[in-house]
DOKE-419410 format. One record per residue (C-alpha): x, y, z; residue in three letters. Coordinates in nm, 3 decimals, decimal comma. Last residue first. Layout:
REM residues N
+---------+---------+---------+-----+
|       u |       v |       w |  aa |
+---------+---------+---------+-----+
|       X |       Y |       Z | ALA |
...
+---------+---------+---------+-----+
***
This chain:
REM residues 420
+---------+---------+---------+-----+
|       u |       v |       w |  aa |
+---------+---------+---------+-----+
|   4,437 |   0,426 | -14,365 | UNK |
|   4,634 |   0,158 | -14,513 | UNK |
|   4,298 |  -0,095 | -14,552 | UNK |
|   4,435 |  -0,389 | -14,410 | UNK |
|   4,120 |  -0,666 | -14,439 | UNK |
|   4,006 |  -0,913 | -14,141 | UNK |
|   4,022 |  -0,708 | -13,862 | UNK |
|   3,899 |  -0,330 | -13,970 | UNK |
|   3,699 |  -0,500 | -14,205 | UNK |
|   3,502 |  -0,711 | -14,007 | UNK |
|   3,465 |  -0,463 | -13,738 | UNK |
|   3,321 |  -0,235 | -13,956 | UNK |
|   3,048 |  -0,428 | -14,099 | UNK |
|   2,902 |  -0,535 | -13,801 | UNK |
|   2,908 |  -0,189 | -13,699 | UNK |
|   2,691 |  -0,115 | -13,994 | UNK |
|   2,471 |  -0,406 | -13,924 | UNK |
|   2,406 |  -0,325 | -13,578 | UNK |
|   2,307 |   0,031 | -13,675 | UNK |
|   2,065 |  -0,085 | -13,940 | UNK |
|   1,942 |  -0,340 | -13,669 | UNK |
|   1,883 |  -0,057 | -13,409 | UNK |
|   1,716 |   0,184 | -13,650 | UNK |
|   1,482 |  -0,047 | -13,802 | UNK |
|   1,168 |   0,080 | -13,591 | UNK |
|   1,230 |   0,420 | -13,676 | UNK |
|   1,195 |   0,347 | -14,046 | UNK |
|   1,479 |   0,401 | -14,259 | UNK |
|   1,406 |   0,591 | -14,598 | UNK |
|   1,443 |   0,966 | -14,506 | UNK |
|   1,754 |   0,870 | -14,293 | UNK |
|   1,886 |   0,714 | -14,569 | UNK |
|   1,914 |   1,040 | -14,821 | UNK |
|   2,057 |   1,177 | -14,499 | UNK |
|   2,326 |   0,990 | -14,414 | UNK |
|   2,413 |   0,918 | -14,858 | UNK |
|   2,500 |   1,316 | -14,747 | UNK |
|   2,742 |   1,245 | -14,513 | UNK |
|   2,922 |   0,945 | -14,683 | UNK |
|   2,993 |   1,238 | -14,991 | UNK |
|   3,293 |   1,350 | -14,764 | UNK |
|   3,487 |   1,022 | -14,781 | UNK |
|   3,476 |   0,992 | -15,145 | UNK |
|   3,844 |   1,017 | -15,123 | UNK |
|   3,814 |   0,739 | -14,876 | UNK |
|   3,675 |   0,444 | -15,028 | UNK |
|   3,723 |   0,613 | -15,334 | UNK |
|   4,049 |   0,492 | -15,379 | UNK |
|   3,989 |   0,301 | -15,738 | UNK |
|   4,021 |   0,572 | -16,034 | UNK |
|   3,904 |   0,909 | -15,916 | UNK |
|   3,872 |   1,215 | -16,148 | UNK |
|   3,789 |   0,962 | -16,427 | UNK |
|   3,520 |   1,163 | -16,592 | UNK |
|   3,270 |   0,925 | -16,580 | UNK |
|   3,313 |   0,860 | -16,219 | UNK |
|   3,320 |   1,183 | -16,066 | UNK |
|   2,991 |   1,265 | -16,279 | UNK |
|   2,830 |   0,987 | -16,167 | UNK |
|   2,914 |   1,003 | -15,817 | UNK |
|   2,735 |   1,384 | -15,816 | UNK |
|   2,466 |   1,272 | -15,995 | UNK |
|   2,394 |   1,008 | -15,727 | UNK |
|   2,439 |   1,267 | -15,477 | UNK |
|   2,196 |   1,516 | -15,610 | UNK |
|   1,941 |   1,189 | -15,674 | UNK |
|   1,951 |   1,127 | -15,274 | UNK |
|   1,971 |   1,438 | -15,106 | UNK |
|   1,661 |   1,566 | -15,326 | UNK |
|   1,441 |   1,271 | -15,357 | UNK |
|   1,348 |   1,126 | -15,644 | UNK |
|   1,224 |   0,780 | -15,502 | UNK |
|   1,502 |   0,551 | -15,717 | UNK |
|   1,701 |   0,791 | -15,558 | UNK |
|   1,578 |   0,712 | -15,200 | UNK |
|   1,553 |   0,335 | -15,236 | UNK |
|   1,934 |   0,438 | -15,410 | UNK |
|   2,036 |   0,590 | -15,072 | UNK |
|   1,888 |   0,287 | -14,849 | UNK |
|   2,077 |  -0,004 | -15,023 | UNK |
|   2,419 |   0,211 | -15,012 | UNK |
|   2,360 |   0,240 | -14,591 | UNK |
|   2,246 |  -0,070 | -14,559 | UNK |
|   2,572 |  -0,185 | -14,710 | UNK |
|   2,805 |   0,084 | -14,544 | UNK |
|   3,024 |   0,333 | -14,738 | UNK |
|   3,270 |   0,059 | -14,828 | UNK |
|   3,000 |  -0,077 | -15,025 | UNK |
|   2,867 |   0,242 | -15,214 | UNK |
|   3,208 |   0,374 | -15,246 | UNK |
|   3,332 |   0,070 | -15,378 | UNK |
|   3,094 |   0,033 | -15,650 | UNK |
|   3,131 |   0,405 | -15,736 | UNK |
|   3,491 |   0,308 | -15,800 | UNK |
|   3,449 |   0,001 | -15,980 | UNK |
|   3,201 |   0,133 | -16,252 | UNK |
|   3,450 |   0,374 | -16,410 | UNK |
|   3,698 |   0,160 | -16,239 | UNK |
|   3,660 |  -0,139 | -16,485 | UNK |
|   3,659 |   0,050 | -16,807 | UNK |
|   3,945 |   0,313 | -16,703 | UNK |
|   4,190 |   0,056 | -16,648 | UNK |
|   4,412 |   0,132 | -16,343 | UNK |
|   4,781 |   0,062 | -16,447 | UNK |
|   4,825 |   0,451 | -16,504 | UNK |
|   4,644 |   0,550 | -16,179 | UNK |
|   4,919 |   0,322 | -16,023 | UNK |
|   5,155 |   0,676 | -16,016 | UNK |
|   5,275 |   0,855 | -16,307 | UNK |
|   4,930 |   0,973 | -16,408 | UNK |
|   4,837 |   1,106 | -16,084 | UNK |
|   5,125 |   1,323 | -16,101 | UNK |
|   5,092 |   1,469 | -16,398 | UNK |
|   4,709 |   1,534 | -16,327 | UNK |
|   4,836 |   1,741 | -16,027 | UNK |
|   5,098 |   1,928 | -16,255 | UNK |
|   4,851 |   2,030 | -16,495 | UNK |
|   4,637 |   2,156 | -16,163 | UNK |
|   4,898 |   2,358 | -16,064 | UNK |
|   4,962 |   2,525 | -16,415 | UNK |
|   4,631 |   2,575 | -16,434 | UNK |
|   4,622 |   2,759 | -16,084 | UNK |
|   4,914 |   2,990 | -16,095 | UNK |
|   4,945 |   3,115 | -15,761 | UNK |
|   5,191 |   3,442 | -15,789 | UNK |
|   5,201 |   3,540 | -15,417 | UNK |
|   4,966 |   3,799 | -15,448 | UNK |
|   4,771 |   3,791 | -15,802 | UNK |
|   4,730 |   3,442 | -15,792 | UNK |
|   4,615 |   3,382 | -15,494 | UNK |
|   4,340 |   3,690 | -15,552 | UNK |
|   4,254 |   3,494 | -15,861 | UNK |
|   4,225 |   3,150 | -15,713 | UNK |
|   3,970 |   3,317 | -15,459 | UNK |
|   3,788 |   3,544 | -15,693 | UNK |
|   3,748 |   3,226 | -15,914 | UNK |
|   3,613 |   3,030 | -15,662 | UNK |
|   3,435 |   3,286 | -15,489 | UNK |
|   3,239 |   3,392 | -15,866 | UNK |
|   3,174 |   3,006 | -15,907 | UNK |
|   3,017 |   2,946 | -15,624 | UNK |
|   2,776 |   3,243 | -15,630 | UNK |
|   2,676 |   3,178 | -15,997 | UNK |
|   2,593 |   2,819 | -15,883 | UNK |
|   2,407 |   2,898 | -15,563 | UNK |
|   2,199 |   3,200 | -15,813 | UNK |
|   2,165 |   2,909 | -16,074 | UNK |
|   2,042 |   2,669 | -15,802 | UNK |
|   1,766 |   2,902 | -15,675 | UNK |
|   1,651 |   3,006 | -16,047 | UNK |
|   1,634 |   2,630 | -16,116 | UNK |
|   1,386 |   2,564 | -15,861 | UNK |
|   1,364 |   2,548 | -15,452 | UNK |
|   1,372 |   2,167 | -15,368 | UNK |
|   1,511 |   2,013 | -15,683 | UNK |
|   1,752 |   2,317 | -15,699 | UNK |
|   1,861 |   2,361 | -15,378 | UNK |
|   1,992 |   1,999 | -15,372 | UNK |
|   2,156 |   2,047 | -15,721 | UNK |
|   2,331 |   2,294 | -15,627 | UNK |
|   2,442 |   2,190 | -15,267 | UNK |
|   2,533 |   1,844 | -15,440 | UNK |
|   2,774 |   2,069 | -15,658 | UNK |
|   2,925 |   2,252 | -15,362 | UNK |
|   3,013 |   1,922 | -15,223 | UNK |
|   3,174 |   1,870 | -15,520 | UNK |
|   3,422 |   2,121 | -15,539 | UNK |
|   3,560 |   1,911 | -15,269 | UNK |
|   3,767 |   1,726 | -15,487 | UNK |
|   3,988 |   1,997 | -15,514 | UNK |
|   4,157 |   1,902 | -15,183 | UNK |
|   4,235 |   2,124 | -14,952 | UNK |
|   4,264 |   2,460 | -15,133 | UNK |
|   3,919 |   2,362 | -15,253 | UNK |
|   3,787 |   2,433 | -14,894 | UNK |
|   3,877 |   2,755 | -14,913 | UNK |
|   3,633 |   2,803 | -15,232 | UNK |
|   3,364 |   2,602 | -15,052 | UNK |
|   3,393 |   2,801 | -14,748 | UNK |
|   3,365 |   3,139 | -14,975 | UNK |
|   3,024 |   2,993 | -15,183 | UNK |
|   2,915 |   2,898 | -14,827 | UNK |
|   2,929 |   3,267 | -14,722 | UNK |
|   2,761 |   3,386 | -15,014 | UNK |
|   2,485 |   3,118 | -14,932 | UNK |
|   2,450 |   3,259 | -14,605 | UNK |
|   2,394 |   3,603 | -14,739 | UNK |
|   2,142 |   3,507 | -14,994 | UNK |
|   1,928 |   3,354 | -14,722 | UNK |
|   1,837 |   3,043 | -14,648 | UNK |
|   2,048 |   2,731 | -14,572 | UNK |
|   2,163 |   2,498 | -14,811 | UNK |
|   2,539 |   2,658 | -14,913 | UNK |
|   2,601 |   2,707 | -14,558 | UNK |
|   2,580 |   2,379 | -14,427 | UNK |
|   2,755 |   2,255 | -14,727 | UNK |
|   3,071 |   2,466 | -14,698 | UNK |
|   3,101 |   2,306 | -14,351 | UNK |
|   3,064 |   1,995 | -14,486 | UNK |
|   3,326 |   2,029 | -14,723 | UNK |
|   3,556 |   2,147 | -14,453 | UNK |
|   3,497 |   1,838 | -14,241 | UNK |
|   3,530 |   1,615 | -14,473 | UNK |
|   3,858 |   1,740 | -14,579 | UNK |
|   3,970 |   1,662 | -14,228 | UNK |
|   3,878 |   1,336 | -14,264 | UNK |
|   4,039 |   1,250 | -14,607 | UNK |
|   4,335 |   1,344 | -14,360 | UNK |
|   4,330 |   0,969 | -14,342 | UNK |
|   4,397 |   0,791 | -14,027 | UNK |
|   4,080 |   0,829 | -13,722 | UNK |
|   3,811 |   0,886 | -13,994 | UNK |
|   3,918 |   0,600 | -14,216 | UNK |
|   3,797 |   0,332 | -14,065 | UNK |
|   3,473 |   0,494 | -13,896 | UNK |
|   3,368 |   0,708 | -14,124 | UNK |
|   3,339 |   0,427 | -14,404 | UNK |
|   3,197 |   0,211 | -14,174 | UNK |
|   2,876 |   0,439 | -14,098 | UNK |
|   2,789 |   0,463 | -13,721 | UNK |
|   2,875 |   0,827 | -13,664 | UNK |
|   2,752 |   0,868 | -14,030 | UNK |
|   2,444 |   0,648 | -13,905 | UNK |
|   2,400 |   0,849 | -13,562 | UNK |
|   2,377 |   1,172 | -13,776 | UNK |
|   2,127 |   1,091 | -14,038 | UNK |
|   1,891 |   0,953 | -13,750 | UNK |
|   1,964 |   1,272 | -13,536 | UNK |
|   1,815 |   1,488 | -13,864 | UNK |
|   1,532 |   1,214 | -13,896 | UNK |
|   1,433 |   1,345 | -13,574 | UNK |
|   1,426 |   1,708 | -13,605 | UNK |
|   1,293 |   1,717 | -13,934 | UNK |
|   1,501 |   1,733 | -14,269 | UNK |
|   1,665 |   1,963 | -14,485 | UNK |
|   1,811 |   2,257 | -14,233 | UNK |
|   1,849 |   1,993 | -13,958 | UNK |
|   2,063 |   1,730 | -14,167 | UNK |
|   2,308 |   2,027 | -14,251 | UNK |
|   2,327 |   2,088 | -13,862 | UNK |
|   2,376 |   1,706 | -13,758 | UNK |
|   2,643 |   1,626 | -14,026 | UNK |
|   2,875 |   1,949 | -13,899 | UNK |
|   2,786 |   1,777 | -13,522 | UNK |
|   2,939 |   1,478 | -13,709 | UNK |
|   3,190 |   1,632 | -13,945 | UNK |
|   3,385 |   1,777 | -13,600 | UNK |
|   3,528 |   1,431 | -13,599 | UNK |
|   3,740 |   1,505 | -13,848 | UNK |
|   3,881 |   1,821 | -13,657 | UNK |
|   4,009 |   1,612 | -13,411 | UNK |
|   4,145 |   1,315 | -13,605 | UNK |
|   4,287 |   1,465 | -13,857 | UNK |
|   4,448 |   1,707 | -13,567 | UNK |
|   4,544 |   1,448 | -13,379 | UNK |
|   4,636 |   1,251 | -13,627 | UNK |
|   4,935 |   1,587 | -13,755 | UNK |
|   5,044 |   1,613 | -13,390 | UNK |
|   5,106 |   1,232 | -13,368 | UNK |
|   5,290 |   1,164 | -13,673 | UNK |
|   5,538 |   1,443 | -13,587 | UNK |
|   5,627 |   1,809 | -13,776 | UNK |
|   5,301 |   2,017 | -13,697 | UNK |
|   5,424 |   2,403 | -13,633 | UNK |
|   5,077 |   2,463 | -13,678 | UNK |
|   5,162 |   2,691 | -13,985 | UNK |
|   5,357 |   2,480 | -14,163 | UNK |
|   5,097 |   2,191 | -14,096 | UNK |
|   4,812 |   2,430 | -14,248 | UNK |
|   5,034 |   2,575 | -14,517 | UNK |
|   5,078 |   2,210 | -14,654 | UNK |
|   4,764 |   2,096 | -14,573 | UNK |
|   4,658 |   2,420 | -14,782 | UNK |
|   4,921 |   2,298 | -15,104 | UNK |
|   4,647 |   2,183 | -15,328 | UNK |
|   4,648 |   1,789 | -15,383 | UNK |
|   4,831 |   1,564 | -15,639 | UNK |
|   5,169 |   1,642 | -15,515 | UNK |
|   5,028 |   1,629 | -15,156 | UNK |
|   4,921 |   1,296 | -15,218 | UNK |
|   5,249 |   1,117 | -15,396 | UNK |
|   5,556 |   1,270 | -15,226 | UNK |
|   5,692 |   1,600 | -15,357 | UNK |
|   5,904 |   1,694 | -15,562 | UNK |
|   5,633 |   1,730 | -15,834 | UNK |
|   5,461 |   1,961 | -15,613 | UNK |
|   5,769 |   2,233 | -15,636 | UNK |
|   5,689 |   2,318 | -16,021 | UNK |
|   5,366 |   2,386 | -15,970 | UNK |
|   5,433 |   2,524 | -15,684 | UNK |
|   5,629 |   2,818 | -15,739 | UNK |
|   5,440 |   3,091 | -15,652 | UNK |
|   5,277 |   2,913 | -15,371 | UNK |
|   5,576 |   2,750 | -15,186 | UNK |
|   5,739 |   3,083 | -15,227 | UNK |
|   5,495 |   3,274 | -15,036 | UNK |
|   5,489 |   2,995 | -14,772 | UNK |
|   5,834 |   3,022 | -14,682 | UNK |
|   6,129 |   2,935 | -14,853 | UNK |
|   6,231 |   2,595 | -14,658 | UNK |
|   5,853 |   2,520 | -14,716 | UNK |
|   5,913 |   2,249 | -14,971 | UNK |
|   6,161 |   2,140 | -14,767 | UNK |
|   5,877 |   2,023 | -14,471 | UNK |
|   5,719 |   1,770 | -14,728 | UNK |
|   5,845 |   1,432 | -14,560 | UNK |
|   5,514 |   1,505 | -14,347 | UNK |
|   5,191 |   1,520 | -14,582 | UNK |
|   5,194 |   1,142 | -14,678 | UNK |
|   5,329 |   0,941 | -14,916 | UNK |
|   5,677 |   0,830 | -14,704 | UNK |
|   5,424 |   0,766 | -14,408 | UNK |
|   5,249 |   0,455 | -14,664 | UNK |
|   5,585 |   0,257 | -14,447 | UNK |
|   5,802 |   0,062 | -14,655 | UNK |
|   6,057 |   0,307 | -14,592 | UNK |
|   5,967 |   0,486 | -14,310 | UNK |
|   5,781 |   0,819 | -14,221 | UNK |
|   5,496 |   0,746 | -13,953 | UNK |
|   5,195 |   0,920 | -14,122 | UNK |
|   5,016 |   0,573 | -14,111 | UNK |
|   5,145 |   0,458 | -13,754 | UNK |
|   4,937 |   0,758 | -13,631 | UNK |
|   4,637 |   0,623 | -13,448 | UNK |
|   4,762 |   0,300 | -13,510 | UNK |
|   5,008 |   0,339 | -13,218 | UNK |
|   4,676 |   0,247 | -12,972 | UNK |
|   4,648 |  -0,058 | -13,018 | UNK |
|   4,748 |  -0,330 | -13,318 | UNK |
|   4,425 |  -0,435 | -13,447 | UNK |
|   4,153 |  -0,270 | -13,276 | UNK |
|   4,317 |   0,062 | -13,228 | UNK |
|   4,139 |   0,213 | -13,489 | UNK |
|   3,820 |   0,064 | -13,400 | UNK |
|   3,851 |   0,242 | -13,064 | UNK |
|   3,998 |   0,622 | -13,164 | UNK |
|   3,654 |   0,619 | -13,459 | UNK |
|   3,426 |   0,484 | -13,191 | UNK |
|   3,554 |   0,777 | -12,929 | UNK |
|   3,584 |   1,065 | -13,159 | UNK |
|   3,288 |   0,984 | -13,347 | UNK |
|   3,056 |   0,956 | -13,026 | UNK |
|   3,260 |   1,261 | -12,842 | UNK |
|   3,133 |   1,432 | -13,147 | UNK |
|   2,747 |   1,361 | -13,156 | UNK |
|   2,731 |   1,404 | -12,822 | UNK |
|   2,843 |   1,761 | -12,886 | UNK |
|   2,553 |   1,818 | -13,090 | UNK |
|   2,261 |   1,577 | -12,925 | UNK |
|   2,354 |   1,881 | -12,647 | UNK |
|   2,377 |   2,160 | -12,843 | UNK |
|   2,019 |   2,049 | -13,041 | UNK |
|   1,894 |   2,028 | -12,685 | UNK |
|   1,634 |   1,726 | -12,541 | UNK |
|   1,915 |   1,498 | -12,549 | UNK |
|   1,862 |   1,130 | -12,468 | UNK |
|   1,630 |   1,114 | -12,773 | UNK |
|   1,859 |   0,986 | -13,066 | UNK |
|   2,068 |   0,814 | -12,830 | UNK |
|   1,774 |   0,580 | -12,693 | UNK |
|   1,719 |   0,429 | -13,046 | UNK |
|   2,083 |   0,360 | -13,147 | UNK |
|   2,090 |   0,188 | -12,800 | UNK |
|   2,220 |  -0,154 | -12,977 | UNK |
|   2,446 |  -0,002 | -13,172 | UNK |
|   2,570 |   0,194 | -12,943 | UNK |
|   2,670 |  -0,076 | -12,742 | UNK |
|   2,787 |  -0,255 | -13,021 | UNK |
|   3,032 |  -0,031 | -13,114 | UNK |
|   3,199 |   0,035 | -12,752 | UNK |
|   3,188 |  -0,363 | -12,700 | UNK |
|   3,370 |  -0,432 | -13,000 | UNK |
|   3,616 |  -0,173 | -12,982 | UNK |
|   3,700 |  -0,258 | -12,601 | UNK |
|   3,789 |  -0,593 | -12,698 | UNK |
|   3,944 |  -0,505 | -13,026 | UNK |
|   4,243 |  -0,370 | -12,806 | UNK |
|   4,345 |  -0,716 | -12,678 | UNK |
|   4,441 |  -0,756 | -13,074 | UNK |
|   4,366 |  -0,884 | -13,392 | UNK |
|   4,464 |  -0,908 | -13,756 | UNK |
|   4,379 |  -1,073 | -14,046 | UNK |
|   4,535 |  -0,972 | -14,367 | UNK |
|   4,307 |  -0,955 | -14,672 | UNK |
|   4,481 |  -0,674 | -14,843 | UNK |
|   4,225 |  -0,371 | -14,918 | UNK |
|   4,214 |  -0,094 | -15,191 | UNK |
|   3,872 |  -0,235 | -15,314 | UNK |
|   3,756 |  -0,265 | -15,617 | UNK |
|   3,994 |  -0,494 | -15,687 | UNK |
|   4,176 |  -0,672 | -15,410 | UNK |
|   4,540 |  -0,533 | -15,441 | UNK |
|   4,424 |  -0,280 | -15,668 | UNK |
|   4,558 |  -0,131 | -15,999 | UNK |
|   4,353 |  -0,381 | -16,185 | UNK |
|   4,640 |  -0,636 | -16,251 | UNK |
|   4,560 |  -0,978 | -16,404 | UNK |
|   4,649 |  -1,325 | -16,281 | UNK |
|   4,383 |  -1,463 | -16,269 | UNK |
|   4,317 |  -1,419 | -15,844 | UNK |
|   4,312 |  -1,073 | -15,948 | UNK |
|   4,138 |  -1,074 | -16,288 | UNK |
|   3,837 |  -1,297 | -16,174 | UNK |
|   3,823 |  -1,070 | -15,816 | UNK |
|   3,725 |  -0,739 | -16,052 | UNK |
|   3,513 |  -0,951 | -16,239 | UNK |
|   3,309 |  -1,049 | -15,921 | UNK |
|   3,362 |  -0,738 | -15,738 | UNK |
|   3,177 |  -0,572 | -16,027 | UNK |
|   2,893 |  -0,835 | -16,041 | UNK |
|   2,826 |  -0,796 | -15,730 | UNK |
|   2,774 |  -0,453 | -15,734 | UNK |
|   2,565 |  -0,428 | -16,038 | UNK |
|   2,306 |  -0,664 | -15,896 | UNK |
|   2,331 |  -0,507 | -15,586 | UNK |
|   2,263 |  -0,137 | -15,769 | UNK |
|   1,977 |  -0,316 | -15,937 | UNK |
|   1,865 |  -0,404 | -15,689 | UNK |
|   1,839 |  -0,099 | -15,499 | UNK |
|   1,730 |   0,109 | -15,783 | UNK |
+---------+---------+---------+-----+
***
């Protein structure tokens, strides 16, 4: 499985490079990837480097320095907060944190959640019963998404770039203690912390955990998660209701609910994962309906409009035969090499985390939900490629896995722009 998803890999970014640099148009600056090769560096990547490879190199001694599941817990976070805040401030300091909701007119701000705030000049009841027909006002990712960012900013009183990164920021890095307790219910202690220093560690998280609110969504999904594989009928209900308020983020999300499935069912039978399934589907459907039935929600209608949207935009110049392969390709890479190499040994292995997941990116890719991008709208499947790895890394390979991954990161961050 490994090799052959290289194989496959390389021969994707090779194609995908043949049409750029020939002249043809993918969709993508630098096809698979949503990157510009623009080199950039400042007296802030100091600090980044040495903070990552630190780490790196005591990947080992971090997974026992806490005796407590608290304690590796909130380590856990200050780890993401602080190596996610340093690498983003590698190239141009500290104003990176937010430059990317920063509302100008070249600026990727204009696309983002903030120029958004007339939609609300009604209130939130109206923003709901009317939104299909107010999302195609708006700019291009919160037309194409659910209006709970929306509610979430209104509600906040957010109305700066710097409020709304801190709270990506903030409540993205809560996906790493999130990370921690869904690792604990499937695997052993140790292995758990494994899976949790390499999303900490992972370069996906780390370059677009401190700029995309793809971040925050990870965060909800996992949350969902956590729930949806423990035991008990109660804490599956539970899940069933995070996953269904987690879809008012981004519908994406759905699929962490999916992996949950399929998760329970290769480890607990096909009577476990039709009960999960049943369970999801009845709070997703109560949810949407209750939203409907009070302020007037109309979810097709909504969802019409998304695809609308997404058709309008570069979607339309983004060939479905290349990015049907392309996007898994870049979500593998941009994920973290070792990473991607690990989670097919696993797959290739049958095991749970590992084959959900790759049915999961299947899926998404066949049916064109996400054409190039996934870099980070795949942000919250990173998390469980974690713990599909963990299962496959020996303990002895920690540190050079880890090295590699923050390897990886830095490169990016400094040689390629990446938007987010």
């Amino acid at each position: 499985m490994p090799l052959a998803g290289a194989a496959l890999a390389i021969a994707t970014i090779a194609v995908g490079l043949g049409f750029r640099f020939g002249g043809g148009d993918l969709g993508a600056p630098l096809p698979p990837f949503l990157w510009r090769a623009v080199p950039a560096i400042s007296i802030w990547a100091v600090p980044a480097v040495v903070l990552l490879v630190v780490v790196a190199l005591q990947a080992e001694r971090l997974v026992d320095l806490s005796r407590s599941a608290a304690g590796f817990a909130t380590g856990s976070f200050a780890l993401a907060i602080g190596l996610r805040l340093a690498l983003a401030a590698a190239r141009d300091g500290p104003g990176d944190w937010w430059q990317v909701f920063v509302v100008a007119p070249q600026g990727e701000g204009r696309h983002e959640y903030l120029p958004t705030r007339h939609a609300l000049d009604g209130g939130a009841g109206s923003l709901l019963d009317h939104f299909d027909r107010i999302a195609p006002t708006l700019p291009v990712h919160p037309s194409a998404h659910p209006p709970g960012l929306l509610l979430v900013d209104h509600w906040l009183g957010i109305t700066t770039p710097q409020a709304l990164a801190a709270l990506v920021i903030g409540v993205g890095a809560l996906s790493a203690p999130l990370v921690y307790a869904l690792a604990r219910s499937l695997l052993d202690e140790s292995r758990a912390r494994v899976a949790t220093l390499l999303y900490v560690l992972a370069p996906g998280s780390l370059l677009y955990g401190a700029t995309s609110a793809d971040a925050l969504f990870a965060t909800a999904a996992l949350a969902a998660a956590v729930l949806l594989t423990r035991d008990g009928l109660r804490w599956r209900a539970l899940g069933a209701a995070a996953l269904a308020l987690a879809s008012f983020l981004s519908y994406a999300l759905v699929a962490a609910g999916t992996w949950a499935v399929l998760v329970r069912g290769r480890r607990r039978g096909v009577r476990d994962a039709v009960t999960t399934a049943a369970l999801c589907a009845v709070a997703l459907v109560g949810f949407y309906a209750a939203l409907a039935a009070l302020a007037g929600f109309d979810l097709p209608a909504v969802l019409n409009s998304a695809n609308d949207a997404y058709r309008r935009g570069v979607a339309d110049r983004r060939p479905y035969e290349f990015w049907v392969i392309g996007s898994p390709v870049a979500f593998g890479m941009s994920m973290g090499v070792p990473l991607a190499w690990l989670w097919l040994r696993g797959a290739g292995r049958r095991e749970a985390a590992a084959v959900a997941l790759l049915a999961v990116v299947a899926i998404a890719a066949v049916a064109g939900f996400s054409k190039a991008e996934t870099e980070r709208i795949w942000l919250f499947l990173v998390p469980f490629a974690c713990l599909a790895a963990a299962l496959e890394l020996p303990r002895n390979r920690l540190r050079a896995v880890a090295l590699a991954l923050v390897a990886q990161a830095l490169v990016v961050e400094l040689v390629f722009f990446t938007i987010w």
